[in-house]
NUBANU-992156 format. One record per residue (C-alpha): residue in three letters; x, y, z. Coordinates in Angstrom, 1 decimal. Layout:
residues N
LOKOL type     px     py     pz
LOKOL  ALA      X      Y      Z
...
This chain:
residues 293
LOKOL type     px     py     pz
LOKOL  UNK   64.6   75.7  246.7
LOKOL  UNK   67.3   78.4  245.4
LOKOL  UNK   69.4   76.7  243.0
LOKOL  UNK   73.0   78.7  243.6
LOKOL  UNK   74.7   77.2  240.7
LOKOL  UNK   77.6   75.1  240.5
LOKOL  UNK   80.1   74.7  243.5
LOKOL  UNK   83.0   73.9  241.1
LOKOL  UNK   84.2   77.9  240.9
LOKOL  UNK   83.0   78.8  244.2
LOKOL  UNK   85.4   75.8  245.7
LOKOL  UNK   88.0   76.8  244.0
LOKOL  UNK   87.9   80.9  244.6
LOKOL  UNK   87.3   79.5  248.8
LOKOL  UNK   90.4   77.8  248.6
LOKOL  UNK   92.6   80.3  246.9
LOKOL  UNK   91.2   83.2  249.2
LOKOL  UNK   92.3   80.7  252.5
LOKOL  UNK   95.7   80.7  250.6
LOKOL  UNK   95.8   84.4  250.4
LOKOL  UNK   94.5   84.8  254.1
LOKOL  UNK   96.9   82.6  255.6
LOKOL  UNK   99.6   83.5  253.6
LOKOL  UNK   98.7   87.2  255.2
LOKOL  UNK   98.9   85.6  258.6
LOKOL  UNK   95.5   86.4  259.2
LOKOL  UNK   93.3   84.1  261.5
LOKOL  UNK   89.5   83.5  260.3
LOKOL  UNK   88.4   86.1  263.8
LOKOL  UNK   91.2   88.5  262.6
LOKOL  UNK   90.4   88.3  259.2
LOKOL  UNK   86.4   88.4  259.5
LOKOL  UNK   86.9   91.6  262.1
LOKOL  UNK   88.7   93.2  259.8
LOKOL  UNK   86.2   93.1  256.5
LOKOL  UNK   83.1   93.3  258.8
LOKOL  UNK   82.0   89.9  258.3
LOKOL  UNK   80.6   87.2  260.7
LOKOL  UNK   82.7   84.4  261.6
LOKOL  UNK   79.9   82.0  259.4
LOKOL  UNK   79.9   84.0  256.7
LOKOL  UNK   84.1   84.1  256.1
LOKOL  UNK   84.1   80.2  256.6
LOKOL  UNK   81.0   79.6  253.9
LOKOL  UNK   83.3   81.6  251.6
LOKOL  UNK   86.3   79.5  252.4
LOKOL  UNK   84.5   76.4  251.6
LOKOL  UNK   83.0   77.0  248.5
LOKOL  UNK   79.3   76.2  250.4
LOKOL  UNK   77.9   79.5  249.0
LOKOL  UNK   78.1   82.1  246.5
LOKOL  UNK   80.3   85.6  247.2
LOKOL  UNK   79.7   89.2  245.6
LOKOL  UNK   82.5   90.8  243.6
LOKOL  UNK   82.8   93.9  246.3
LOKOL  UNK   83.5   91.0  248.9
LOKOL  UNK   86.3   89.3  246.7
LOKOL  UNK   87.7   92.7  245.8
LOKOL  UNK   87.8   93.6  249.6
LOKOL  UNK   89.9   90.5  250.9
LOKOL  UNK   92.3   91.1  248.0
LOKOL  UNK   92.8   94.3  249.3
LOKOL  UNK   93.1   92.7  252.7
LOKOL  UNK   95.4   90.0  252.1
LOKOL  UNK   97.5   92.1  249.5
LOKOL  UNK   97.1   90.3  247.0
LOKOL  UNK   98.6   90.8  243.7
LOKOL  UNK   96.4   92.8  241.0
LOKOL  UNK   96.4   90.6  238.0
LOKOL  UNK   95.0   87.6  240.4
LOKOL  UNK   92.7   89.8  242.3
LOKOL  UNK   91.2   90.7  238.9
LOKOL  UNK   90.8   86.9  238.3
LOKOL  UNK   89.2   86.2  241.8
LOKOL  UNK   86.9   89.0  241.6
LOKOL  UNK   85.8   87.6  237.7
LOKOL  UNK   85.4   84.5  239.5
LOKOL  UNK   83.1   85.4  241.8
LOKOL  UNK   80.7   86.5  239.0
LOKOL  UNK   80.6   82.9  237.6
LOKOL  UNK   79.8   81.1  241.4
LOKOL  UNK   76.1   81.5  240.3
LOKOL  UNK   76.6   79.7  237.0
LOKOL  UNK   74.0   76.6  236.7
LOKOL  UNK   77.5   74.6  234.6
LOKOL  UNK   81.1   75.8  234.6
LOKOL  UNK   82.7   76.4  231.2
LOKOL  UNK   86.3   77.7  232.0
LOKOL  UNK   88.1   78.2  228.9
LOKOL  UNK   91.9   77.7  229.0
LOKOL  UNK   93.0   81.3  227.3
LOKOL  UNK   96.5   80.6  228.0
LOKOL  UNK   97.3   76.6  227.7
LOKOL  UNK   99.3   76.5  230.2
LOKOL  UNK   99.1   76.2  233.9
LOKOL  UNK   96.2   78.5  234.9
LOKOL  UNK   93.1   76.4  233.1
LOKOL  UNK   94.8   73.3  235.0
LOKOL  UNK   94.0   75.0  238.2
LOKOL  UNK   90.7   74.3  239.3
LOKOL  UNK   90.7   70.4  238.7
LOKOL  UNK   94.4   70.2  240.1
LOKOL  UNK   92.0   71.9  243.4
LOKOL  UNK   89.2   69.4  243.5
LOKOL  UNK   91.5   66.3  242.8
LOKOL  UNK   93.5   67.2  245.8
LOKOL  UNK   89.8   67.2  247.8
LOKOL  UNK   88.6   64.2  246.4
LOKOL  UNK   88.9   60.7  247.9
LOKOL  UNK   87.7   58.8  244.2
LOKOL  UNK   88.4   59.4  240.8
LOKOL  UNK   86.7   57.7  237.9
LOKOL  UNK   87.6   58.4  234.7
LOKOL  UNK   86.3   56.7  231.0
LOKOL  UNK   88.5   57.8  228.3
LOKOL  UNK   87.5   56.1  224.9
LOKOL  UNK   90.1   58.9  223.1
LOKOL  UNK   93.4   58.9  224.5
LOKOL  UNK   95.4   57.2  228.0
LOKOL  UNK   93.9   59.4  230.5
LOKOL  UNK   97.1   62.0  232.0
LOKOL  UNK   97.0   60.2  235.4
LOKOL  UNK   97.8   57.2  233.6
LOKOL  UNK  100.4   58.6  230.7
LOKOL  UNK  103.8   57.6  230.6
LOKOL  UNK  105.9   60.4  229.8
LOKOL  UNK  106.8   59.5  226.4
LOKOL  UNK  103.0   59.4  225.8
LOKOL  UNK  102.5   62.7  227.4
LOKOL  UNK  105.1   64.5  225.2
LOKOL  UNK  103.8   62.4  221.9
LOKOL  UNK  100.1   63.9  222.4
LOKOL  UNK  101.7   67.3  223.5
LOKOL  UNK  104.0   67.5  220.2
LOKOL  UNK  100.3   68.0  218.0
LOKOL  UNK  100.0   71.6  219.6
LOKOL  UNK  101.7   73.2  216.7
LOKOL  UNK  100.4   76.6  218.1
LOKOL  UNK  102.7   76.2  220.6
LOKOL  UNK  106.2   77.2  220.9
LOKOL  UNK  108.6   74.2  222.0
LOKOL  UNK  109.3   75.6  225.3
LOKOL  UNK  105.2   76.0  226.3
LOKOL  UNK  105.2   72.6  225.0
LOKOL  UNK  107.5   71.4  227.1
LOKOL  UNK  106.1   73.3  230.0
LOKOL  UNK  103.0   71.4  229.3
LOKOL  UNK  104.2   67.8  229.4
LOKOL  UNK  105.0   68.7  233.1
LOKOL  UNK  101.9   70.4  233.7
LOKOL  UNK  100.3   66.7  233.2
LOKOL  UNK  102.8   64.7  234.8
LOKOL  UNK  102.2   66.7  238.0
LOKOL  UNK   98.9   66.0  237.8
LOKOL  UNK   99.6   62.3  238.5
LOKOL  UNK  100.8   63.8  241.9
LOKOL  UNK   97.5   63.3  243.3
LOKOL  UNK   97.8   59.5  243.3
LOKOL  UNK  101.1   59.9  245.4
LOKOL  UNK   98.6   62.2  248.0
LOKOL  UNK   99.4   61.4  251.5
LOKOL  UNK   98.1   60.2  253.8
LOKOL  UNK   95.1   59.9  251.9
LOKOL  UNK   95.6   58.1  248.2
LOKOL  UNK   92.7   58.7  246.6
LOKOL  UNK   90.7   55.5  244.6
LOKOL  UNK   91.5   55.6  241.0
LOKOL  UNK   88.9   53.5  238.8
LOKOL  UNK   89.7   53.8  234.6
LOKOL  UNK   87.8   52.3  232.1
LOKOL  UNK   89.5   52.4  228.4
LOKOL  UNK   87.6   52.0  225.2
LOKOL  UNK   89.7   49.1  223.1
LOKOL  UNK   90.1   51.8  220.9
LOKOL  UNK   92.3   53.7  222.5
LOKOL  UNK   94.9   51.0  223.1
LOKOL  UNK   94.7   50.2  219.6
LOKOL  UNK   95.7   54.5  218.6
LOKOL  UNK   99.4   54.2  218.1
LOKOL  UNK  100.7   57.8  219.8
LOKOL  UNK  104.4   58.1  219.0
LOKOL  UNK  106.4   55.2  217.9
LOKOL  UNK  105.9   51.3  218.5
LOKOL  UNK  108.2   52.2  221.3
LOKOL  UNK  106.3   54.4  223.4
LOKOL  UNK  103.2   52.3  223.1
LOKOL  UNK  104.6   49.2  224.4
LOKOL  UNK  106.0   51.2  227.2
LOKOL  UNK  102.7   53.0  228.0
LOKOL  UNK  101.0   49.4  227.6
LOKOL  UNK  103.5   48.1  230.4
LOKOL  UNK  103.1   51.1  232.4
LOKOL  UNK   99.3   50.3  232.4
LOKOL  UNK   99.7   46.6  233.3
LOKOL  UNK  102.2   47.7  236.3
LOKOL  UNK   99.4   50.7  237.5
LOKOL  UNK   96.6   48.4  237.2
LOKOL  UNK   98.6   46.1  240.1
LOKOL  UNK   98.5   48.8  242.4
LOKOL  UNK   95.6   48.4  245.5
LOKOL  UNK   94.1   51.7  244.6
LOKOL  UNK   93.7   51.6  241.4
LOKOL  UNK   91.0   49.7  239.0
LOKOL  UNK   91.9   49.6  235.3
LOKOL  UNK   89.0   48.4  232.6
LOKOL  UNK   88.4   47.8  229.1
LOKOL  UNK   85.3   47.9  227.1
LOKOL  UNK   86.1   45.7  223.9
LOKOL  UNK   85.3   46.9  220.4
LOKOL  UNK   82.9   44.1  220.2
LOKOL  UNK   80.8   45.2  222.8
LOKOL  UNK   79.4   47.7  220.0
LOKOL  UNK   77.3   50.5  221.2
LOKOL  UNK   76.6   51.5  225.1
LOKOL  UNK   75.7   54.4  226.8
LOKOL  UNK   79.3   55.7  228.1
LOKOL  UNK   80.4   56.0  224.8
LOKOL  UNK   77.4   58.6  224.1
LOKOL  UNK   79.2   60.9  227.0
LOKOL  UNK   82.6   60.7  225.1
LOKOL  UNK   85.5   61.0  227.9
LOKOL  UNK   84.9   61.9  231.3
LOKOL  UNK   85.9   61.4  235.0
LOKOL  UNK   83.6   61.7  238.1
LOKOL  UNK   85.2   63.1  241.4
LOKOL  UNK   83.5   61.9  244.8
LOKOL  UNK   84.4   63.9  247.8
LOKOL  UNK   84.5   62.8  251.7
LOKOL  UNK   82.8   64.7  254.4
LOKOL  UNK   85.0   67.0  256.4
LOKOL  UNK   84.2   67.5  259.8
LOKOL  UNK   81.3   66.3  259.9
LOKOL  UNK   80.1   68.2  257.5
LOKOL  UNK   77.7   67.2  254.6
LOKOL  UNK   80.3   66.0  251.9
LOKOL  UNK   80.5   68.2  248.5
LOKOL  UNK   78.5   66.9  245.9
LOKOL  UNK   80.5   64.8  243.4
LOKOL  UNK   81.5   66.8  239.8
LOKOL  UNK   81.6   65.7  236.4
LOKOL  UNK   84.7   67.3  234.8
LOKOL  UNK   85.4   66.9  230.9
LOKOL  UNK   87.8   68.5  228.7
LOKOL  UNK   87.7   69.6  225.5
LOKOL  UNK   90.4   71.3  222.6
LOKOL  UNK   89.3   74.8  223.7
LOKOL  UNK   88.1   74.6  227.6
LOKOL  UNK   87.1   72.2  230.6
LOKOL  UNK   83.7   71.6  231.2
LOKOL  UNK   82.8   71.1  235.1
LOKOL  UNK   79.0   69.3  236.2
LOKOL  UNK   77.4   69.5  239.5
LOKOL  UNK   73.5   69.6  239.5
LOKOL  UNK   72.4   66.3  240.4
LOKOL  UNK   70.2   65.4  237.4
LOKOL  UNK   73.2   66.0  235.6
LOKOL  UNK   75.6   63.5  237.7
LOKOL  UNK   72.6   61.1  237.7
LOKOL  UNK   73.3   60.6  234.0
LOKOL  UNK   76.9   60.4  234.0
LOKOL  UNK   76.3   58.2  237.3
LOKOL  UNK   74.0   55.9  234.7
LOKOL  UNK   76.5   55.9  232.0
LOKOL  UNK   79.0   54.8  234.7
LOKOL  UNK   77.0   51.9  236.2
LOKOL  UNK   76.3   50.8  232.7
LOKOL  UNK   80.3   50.3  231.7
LOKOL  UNK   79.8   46.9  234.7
LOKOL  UNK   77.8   45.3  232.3
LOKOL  UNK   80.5   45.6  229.1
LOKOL  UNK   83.7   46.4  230.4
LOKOL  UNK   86.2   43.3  231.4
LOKOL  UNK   87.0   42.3  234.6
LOKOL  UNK   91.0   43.2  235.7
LOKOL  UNK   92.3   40.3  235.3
LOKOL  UNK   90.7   40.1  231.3
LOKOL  UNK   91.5   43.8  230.7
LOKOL  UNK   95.3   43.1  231.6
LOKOL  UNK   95.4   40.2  229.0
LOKOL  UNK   94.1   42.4  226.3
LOKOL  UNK   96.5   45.7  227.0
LOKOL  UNK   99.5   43.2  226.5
LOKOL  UNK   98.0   41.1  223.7
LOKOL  UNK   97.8   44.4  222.0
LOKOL  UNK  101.2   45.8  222.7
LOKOL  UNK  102.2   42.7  221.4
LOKOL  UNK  100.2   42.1  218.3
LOKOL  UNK  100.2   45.6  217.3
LOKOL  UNK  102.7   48.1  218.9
LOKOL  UNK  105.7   45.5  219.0
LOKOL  UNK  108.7   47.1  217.0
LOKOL  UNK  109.3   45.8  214.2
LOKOL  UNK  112.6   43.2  214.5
């Protein structure tokens, strides 16, 4: 069988060349006719389900007008919808590196996420958000600030009608016990956590420190996204995104989602149940965040 890679970039250049297209107020027939292509073959590219030439990408951007500076992005992307993993280095913090996840969140139908470093962004508060985003001192105050939204919209996704997509967290102790900011924005993220982990589609976890060693924590922070088949269709296979200081790493090959599928399985056997978990968060808030009086 040909292995074509990972589906992450080619997803993610489909949907932003359906963008362009529609936004040229071309129809698939029109659009196809117009760059010689079968009906199949425009519709394969639109859904990410196979790989695209840069002559191709640079031929629709013509077509759909597109601006230069993203038509030279598209057409790099369409080098990389071969690659086997998808490394996609931020180069400017801000929005743009943000981009591809914020496009396969708004696709997926659950999210599960182990974080044993800091709250995970769908979660933050933002007090918390703007704590962890004051340590990029390579930042000017104003990208910093742009940032802090930047991860509060990605918390949109949970607010995605009419589809809400199933949010399942499991927190190291660890990183309840990390004080980010003052006592004060800790105890408000801890409530915010309590008052999230209420809500019917979401599932919040924590693995205690005395659990000791267990596979998870061998993967270091991650989330899986599981996708829904559309139309009948064969659904997407699920990704493993994780991000990093300098990048985002996206995982599609199944032997590599089997492992992070094992590593997630294995967090049932240590984590607590809901109703356990929500005792710790606030026995912590209070024990250790809790301003002093």
């Amino acid at each position: 069988m040909v292995d074509d890679g990972s589906s992450v970039p080619r997803r993610h250049l489909g949907r932003v060349l359906e963008t362009l297209r529609v936004e040229a107020g071309m129809t698939v027939d029109g659009a196809a006719e117009t760059l010689g292509f079968s009906r199949r073959k425009l519709w394969q590219i639109e859904a990410g389900r196979s790989a695209v030439s840069r002559t191709d990408v640079r031929d629709m951007c013509e077509r759909y007008a597109a601006r230069p500076e993203l038509a030279d992005t598209l057409v790099t992307l369409a080098g990389q919808t071969r690659a086997k993993g998808w490394w996609h280095a931020y180069g400017d913090p801000l929005p743009r590196w943000c981009e591809p996840y914020v496009s396969l969140a708004a696709e997926a139908h659950r999210l599960r996420e182990y974080a044993d470093g800091m709250i995970p962004v769908l979660l933050q508060t933002r007090e918390y958000a703007t704590a962890v985003c004051r340590q990029r001192a390579d930042l000017t105050e104003a990208d910093r600030d742009r940032l802090i939204e930047v991860r509060l919209r990605r918390q949109r996704v949970l607010r995605r009608l009419p589809a809400v997509p199933r949010l399942e967290v499991v927190l190291a102790e660890a990183v309840l016990l990390r004080a980010v900011g003052d006592p004060g924005v800790m105890v408000a993220q801890s409530r915010h956590l309590v008052e999230a982990s209420h809500l019917p589609q979401v599932s919040l976890r924590v693995v205690p420190l005395a659990v000791g060693s267990y596979r998870a924590a061998l993967a270091d922070s991650f989330m899986l996204l599981d996708f829904p088949p559309v139309n009948r269709v064969e659904p997407d296979p699920p990704v493993v995104y994780r991000e990093f200081l300098t990048g985002v790493l996206y995982l599609d090959r199944e032997s590599e989602v089997a492992e992070y599928e094992q590593a997630w399985a294995g967090l049932d056997a240590v984590a607590l149940d809901p109703d356990e978990s929500r005792r710790l968060i606030e026995t912590i808030s209070a024990e250790v965040h809790q301003p002093d009086v």
